[in-house]
N, C-alpha and C positions, 0 to 999 in steps of 0.2 A: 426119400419117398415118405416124410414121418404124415405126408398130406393123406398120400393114399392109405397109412397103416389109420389113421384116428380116424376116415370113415370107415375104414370095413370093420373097425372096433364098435364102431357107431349101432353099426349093422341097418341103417337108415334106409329105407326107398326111394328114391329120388326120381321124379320120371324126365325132368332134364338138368343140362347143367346151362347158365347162363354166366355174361359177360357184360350185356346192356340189363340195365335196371327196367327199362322202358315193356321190353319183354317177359320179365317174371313173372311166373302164373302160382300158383297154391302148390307147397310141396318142395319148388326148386331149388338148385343150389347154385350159389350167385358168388360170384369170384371178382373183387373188388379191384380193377387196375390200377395201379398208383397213379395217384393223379391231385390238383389241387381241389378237386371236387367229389372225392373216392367217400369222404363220410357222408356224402349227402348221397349218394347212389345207394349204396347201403342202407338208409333208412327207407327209398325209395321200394327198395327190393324187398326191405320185412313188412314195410304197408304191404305191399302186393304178393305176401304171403311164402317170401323165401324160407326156408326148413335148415336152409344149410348157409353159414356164409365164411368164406375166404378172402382172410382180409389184413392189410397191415395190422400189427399188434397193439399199436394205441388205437387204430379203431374199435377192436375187439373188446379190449377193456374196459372203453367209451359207452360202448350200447348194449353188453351182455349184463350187466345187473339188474338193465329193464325188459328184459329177453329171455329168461328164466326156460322159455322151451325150443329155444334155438339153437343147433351149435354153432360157434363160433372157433372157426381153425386161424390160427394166426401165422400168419406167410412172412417171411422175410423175403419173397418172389412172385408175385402172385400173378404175371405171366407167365412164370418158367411152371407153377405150380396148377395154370389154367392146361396148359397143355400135358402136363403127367392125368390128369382128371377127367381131360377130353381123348387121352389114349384110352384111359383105364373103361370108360363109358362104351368109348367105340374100339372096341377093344381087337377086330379083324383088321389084317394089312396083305395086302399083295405080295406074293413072298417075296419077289423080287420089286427093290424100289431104288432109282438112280435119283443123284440130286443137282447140277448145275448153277453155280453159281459166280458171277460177272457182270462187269458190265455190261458189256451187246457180248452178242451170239448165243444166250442160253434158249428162244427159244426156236433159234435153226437146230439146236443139238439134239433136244428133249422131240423133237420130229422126224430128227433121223434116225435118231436109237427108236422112235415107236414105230419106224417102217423095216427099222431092221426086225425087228422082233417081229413084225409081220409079215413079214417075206418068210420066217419060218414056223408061221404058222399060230405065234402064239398069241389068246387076249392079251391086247395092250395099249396102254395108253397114255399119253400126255397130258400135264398140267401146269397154267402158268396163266401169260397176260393175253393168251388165245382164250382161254377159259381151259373146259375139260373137251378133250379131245381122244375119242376110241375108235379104234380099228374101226373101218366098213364092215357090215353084218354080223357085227358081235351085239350092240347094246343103243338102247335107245337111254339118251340119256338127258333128254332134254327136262324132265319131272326135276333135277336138282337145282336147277336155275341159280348156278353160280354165278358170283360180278366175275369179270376180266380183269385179274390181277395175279399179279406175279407170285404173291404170295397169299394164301386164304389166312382168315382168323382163323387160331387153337380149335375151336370147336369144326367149324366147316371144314378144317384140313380132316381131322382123324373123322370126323361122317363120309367124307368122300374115300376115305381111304377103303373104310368099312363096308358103301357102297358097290366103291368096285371089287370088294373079295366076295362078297356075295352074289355078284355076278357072275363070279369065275374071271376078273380078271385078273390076272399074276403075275403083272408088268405094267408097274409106271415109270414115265421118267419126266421129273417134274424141275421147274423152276426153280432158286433159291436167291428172293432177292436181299438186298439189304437191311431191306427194313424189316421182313420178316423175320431176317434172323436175327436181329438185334431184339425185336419184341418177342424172339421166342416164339413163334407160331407154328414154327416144323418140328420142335421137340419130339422125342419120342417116336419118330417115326423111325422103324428100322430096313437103316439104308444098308444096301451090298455095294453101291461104291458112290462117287461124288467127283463131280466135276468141276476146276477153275480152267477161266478162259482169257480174262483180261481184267485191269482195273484202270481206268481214266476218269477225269473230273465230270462226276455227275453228283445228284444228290446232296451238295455240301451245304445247302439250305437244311438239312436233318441233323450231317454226320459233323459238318461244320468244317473238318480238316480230314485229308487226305489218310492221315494213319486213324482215325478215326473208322473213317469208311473202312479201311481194310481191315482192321479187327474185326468190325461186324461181319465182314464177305468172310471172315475167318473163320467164325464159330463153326459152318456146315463144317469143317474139319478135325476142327479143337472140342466141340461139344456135342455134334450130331451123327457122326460119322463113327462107329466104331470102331475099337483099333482091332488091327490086322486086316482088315479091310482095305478098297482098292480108294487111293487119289488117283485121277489122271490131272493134271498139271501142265498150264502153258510156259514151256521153257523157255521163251519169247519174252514172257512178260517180267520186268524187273522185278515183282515180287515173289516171283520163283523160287529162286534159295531159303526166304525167308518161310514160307509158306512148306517146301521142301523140310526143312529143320522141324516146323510144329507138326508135321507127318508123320515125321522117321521118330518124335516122341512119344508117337501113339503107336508105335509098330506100323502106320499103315502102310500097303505097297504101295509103289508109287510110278505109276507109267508118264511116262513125259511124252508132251511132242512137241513139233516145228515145223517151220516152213523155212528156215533160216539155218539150220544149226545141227548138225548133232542128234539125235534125241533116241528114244525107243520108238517113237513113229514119226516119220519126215517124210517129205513132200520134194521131188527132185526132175526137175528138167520139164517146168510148166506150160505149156501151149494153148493159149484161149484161142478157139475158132467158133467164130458166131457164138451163139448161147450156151456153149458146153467149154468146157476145160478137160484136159487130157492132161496127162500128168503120171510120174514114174512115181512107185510107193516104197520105200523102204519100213520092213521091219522088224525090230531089232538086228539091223543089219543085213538083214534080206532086202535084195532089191526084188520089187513086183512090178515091171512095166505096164507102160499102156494103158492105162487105167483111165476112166473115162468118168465126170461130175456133171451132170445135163442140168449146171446154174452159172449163172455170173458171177464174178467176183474172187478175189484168192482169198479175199476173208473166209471163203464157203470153205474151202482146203483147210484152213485151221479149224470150224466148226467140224468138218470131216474126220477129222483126224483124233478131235476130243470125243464125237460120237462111236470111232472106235476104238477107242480106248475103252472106254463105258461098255460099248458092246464085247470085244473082250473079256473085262471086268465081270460080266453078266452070262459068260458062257456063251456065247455067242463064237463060233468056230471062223476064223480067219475066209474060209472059201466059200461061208456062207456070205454072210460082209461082201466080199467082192464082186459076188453072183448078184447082189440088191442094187451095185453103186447104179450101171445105168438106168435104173428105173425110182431112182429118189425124184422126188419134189420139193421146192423149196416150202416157205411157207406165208403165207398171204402177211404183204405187208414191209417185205425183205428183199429185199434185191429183185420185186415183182415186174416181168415183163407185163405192161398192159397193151399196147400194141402199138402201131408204126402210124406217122403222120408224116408223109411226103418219102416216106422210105427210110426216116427215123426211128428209133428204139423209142420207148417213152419206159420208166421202171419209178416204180413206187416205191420208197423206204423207210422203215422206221426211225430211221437215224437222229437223233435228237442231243446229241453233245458230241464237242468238237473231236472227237477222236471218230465218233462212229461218222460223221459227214465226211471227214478226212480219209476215211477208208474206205466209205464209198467211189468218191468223186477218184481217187487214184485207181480202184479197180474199174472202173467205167474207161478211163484213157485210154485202153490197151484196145477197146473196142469203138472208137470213136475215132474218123478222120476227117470229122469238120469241127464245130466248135461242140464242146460239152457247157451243155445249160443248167442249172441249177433253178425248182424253187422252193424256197425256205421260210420258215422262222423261227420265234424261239417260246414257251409256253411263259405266261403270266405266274405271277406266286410262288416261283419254283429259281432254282441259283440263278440269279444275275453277272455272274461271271464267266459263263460260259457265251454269253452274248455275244462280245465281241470276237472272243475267241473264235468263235463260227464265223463272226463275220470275213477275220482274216484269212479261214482255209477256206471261205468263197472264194473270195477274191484269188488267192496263191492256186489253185489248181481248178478251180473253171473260167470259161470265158465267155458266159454271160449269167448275168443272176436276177433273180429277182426273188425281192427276201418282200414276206408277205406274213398276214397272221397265222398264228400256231390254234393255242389253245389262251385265249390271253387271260383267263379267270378274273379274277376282282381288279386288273392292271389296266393301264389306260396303254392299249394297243401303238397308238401311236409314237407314247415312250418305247416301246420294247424298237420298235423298227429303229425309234433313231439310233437306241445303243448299241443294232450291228450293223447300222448302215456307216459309223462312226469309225468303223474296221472296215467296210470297203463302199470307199467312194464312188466306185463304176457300175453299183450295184441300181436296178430301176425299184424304183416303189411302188405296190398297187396291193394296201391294206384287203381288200375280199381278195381270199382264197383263189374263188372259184374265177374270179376274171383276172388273178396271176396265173392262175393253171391256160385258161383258154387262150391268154395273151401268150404265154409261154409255148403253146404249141401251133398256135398260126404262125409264130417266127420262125418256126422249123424247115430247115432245108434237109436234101441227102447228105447221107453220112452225119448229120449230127445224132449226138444222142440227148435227151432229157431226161434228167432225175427232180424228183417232188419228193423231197424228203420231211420229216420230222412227225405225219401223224400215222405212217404205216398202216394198220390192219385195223386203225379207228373208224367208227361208222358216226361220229359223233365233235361236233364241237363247243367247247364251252366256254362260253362267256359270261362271266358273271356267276351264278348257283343254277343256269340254264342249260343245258346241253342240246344243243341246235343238230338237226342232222346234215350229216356230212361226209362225202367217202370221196379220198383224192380218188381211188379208181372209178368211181363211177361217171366226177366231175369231166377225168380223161375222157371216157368213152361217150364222153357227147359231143366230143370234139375231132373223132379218128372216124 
């Protein structure tokens, strides 16, 4: 903390702290990200009258002999040091704060734990790539006009955090994606427990390799999560043990679960009928029957079961949990029923790498006695190797597809189709969306089902630096 000890030595006023140079106003204090352009930002930010800068050490040394009335703090971290500064600043939190972190299902989790927490009554709220999300008639909150991301920048996280304690809310349960915790964006935030849920190939356009990604999914554990504090942990997923060990080095507790296995909370003797799942609960070895989840999918059961854990973790009383399951919601974007065309299901999903399409398209089977349709694609700029991949678990568990554009950004759309149509040759083409979506659901008979995956709870599509509007559910409902 030597950042925070040499300004309050300072004893300086500062009336904001900043990150982009472009925003500096008279007074500020400006925290330089490492970057190949960090000494030019910097100068950026003392033209435009920054008071205070944090900054690598050769920058510091660089521009304070012509700087005589500025301080200059020298960071060997100056994301990890953006976020001790933007605690220190916004300095109220929610007393209770969960954190989630995985590939898919962290934001079904972070909406069940905010309905559990509301079913007893208490302000609360979710945060993530929904945006900020609060209980009904507690808080308007639409004045903070966050982007929709998984993770906020250092400064936007601890103002929102400060936000909601000055509302009176005292329950979050927020997202933790990769990237943000690698850049350090959630530091400092003090969490009561923390959630993993899975790790499969996404991302490695950033992370680059697979033990890469998962050190960063690691840190909410290793660096953010206090010890003695609660993990809940998917005992499913192969990096369990591993993840298990950097826990039990922190003292944290450590609740497990399953759908498969063993665990301190499992999942036993599932029955999907129509839209809901029923299902027996074991915990820690207590069996709970008859339990009743009004969503699709068993992946839901695993999100289930991490949210109570969490909810547990949080004080949250086992009979209370039970008393909320039939009246949970899923959450827009996710295994969304939009409605029926000839007597068909149609469901929207966020699914956008091959594991999370692969979970889908098997949870849909159970409910499917004609063929299961599939339409997809895969976004521009972002790993190319999950392409194909997707294209082969089209093809292996549906039986008709049509692989269509995603979000293709600066990509020539029609490369991206061929590299998964390359993995499944029985697949139709029809580059627009929106006339794969309506072709997709004029071919619909009874008993099939259709899923439209990869842009979920997006109202927007981008092509090129343009973001076109776009919402598969809305494209559905011109068609039912």
């Amino acid at each position: 903390m030597q950042t925070i000890s040499l300004l309050k030595e300072a004893n300086i006023e500062i009336p904001n702290i900043r990150c982009d140079s472009r925003k500096v106003e008279l007074g500020d204090l400006f925290v330089a990200i490492s970057c190949e352009y960090a000494l030019h930002y910097v100068q950026q930010a003392i033209k435009a009258g920054a008071k205070v800068i944090v900054a690598e050490e050769f920058i510091c040394e660089q521009l304070k002999p012509f700087n005589q009335t500025i301080l200059f703090i020298p960071s060997s971290n100056p994301r990890l040091d953006l976020a001790k500064i933007a605690s220190a600043f916004y300095s109220q939190q929610p007393q209770t704060i969960v954190a989630v972190t995985g590939t898919n299902g962290k934001s079904s989790i972070v909406n069940m734990l905010r309905q559990f927490w509301y079913a007893l009554g208490e302000k609360s709220a979710s945060l993530g790539s929904l945006g900020l999300v609060v209980n009904p008639d507690f808080l308007n909150i639409k004045e903070l006009d966050l982007p929709k991301l998984n993770s906020l920048d250092a400064i936007n996280f601890h103002k929102t955090l400060t936000y909601l304690k000055i509302n009176d809310v005292n329950h979050l349960a927020m997202e933790a994606s990769s990237h943000g915790l690698d850049q350090a964006r959630l530091h400092s935030a003090h969490l009561t427990a923390a959630g993993f849920t899975n790790l499969t190939q996404d991302h490695l356009d950033y992370h680059l390799t697979m033990e890469e990604y998962f050190i960063a999914k690691s840190k909410l554990f290793t660096e953010i999560l206090p010890e003695g504090k609660t993990a809940v942990l998917n005992a499913d997923s192969p990096y369990f043990f591993e993840l298990k060990r950097l826990c039990k080095n922190r003292n944290q507790k450590i609740i497990s679960y399953s759908i498969k296995q063993s665990a301190d909370l499992s999942i036993e003797n599932i029955r999907p009928i129509e839209q809901s799942i029923y299902f027996d609960l074991r915990v820690e070895g207590k069996l709970i029957p008859d339990q009743i989840l009004p969503l699709v999918g068993y992946f839901q059961l695993e999100n289930l079961l991490c949210s109570i854990g969490l909810g547990l973790a949080t004080s949250i009383s086992l009979p209370s949990i039970l008393s909320a399951l039939p009246t949970l919601k899923g959450v827009a974007g996710r295994m969304e029923f939009i409605g029926k065309k000839n007597g068909a299901p149609i469901f929207v999903d966020y699914a956008h790498t091959p594991d999370a399409l692969e979970c889908v398209l098997k949870n849909l089977k159970p409910h499917t006695n004609g063929s299961l349709c599939v339409v997809f694609g895969c976004g521009g700029d972002r790993d190319a190797g999950k392409r194909p991949l997707m294209g082969q678990i089209a093809e292996k568990f549906a039986d008709k597809i049509i692989v269509t554009d995603d979000n293709p950004r600066f990509e020539e759309p029609a490369f991206i189709r061929k590299q998964i149509l390359e993995a499944c040759s029985t697949a139709k083409e029809i580059g627009n969306r929106g006339e794969a979506i309506a072709v997709a659901i004029a071919g619909l008979k009874e008993d099939d089902v259709l899923l439209i995956a990869g842009k979920g709870h997006e109202s927007g599509q981008i092509i090129g630096d343009t973001i076109l509007p776009f919402s598969d559910q809305n494209e559905v409902l011109k068609h039912i």
